[in-house]
One Martini backbone bead per residue (centre of mass of N, CA, C, O) as a GRO file, in nm:
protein
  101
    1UNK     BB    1  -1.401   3.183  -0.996
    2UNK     BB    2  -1.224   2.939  -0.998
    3UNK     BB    3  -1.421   2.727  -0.885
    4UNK     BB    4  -1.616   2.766  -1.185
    5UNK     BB    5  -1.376   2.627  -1.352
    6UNK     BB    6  -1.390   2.390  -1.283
    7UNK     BB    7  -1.406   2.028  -1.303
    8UNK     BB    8  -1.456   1.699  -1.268
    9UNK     BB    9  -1.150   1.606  -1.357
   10UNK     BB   10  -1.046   1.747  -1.105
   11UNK     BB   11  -1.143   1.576  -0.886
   12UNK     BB   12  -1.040   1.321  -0.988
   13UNK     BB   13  -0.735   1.426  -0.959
   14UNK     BB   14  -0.735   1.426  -0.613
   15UNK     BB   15  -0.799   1.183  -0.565
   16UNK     BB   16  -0.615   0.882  -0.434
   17UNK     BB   17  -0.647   0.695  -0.595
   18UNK     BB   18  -0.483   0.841  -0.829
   19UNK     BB   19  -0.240   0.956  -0.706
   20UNK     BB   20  -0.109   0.677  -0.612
   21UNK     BB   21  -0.074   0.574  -0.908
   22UNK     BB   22   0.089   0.827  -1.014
   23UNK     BB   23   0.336   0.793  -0.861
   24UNK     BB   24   0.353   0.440  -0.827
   25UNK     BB   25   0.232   0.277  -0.597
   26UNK     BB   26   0.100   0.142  -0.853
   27UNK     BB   27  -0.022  -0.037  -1.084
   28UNK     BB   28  -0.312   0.073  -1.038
   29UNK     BB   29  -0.631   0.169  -0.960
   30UNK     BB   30  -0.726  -0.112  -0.827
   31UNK     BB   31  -0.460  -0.125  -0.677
   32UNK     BB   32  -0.466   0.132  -0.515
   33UNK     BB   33  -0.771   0.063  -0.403
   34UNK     BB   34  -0.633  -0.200  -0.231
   35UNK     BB   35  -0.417  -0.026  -0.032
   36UNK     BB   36  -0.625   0.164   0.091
   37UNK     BB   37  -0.817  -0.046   0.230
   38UNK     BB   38  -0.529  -0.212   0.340
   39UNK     BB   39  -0.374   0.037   0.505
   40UNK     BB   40  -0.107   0.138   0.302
   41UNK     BB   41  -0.188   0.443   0.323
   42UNK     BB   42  -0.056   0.778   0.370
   43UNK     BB   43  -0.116   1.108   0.467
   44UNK     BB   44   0.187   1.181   0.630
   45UNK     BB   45   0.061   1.042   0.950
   46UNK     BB   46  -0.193   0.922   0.799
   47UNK     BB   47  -0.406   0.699   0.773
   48UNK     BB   48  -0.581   0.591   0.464
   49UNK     BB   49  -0.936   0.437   0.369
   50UNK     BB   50  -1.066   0.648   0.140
   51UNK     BB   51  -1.028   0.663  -0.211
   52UNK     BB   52  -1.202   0.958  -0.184
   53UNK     BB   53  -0.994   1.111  -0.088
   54UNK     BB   54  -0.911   1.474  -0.089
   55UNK     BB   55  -0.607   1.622  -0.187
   56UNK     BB   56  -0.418   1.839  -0.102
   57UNK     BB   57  -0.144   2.011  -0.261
   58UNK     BB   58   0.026   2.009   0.025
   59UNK     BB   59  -0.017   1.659   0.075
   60UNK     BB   60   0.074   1.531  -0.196
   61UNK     BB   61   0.411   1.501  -0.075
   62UNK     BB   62   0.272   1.288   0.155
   63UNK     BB   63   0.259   1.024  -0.040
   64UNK     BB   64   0.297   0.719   0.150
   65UNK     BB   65   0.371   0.439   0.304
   66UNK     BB   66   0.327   0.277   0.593
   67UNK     BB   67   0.497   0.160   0.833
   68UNK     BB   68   0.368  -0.125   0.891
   69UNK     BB   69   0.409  -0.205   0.643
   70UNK     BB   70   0.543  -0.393   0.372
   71UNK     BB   71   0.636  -0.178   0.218
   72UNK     BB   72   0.744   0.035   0.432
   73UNK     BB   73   0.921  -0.181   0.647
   74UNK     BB   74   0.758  -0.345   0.787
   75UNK     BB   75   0.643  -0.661   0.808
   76UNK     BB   76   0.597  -0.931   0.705
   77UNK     BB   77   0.418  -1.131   0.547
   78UNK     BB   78   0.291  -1.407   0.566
   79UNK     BB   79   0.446  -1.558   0.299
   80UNK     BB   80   0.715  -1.462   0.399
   81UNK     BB   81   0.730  -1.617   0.667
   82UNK     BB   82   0.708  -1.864   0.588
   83UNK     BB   83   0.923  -1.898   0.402
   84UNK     BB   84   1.168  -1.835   0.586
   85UNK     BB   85   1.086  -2.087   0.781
   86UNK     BB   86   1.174  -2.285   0.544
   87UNK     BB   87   1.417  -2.225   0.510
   88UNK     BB   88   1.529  -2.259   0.811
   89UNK     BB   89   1.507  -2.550   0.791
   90UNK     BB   90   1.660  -2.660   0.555
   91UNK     BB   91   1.937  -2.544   0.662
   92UNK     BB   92   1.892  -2.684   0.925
   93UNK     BB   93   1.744  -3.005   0.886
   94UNK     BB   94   1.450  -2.982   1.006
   95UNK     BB   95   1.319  -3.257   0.847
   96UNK     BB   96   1.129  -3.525   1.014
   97UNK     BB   97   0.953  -3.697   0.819
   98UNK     BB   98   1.129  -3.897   0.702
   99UNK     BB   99   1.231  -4.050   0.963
  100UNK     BB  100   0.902  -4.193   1.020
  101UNK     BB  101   0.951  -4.425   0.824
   0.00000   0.00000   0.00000
């Protein structure tokens, strides 16, 4: 009998699409399924990448950023990695291209 009681509404609150927004780990629903498809999201142990997964009501309390992702304390980004060689290049005085003028 619940489950004729259900309607589409509930189905959409279930997606992790829609989760991962409510919880606040994305700015939009646009941008959680964007962390979704580029495996920044896990439910548990398990990475998914499936925006449209329906998560279980005992499962929703285990959503949060992948461990290797830069979000959840993984390694930091192509431009993060960047930009710190760059500050440690000027910290220790180390742009050589003036020099060979």
């Amino acid at each position: 009998d619940f489950v004729l009681s259900l309607t589409p509404n509930d189905f959409l609150e279930r997606r992790l699409q829609t989760l991962v927004f409510k919880l606040g780990l994305a700015k939009s629903v646009h941008h959680s399924r964007v962390l979704i498809r580029q495996r920044h999201i896990r439910v548990g142990k398990q990475i998914v990448n499936i925006p449209s997964f329906l998560v279980r009501v005992d499962s929703q309390k285990h959503i949060d950023f992948a461990l290797n992702s830069p979000f959840g304390g993984g390694r930091p980004g192509r431009v993060k990695r960047r930009n710190l060689a760059n500050q440690a290049n000027k910290a220790g005085g180390g742009d050589d291209d003036e020099d060979d003028e």
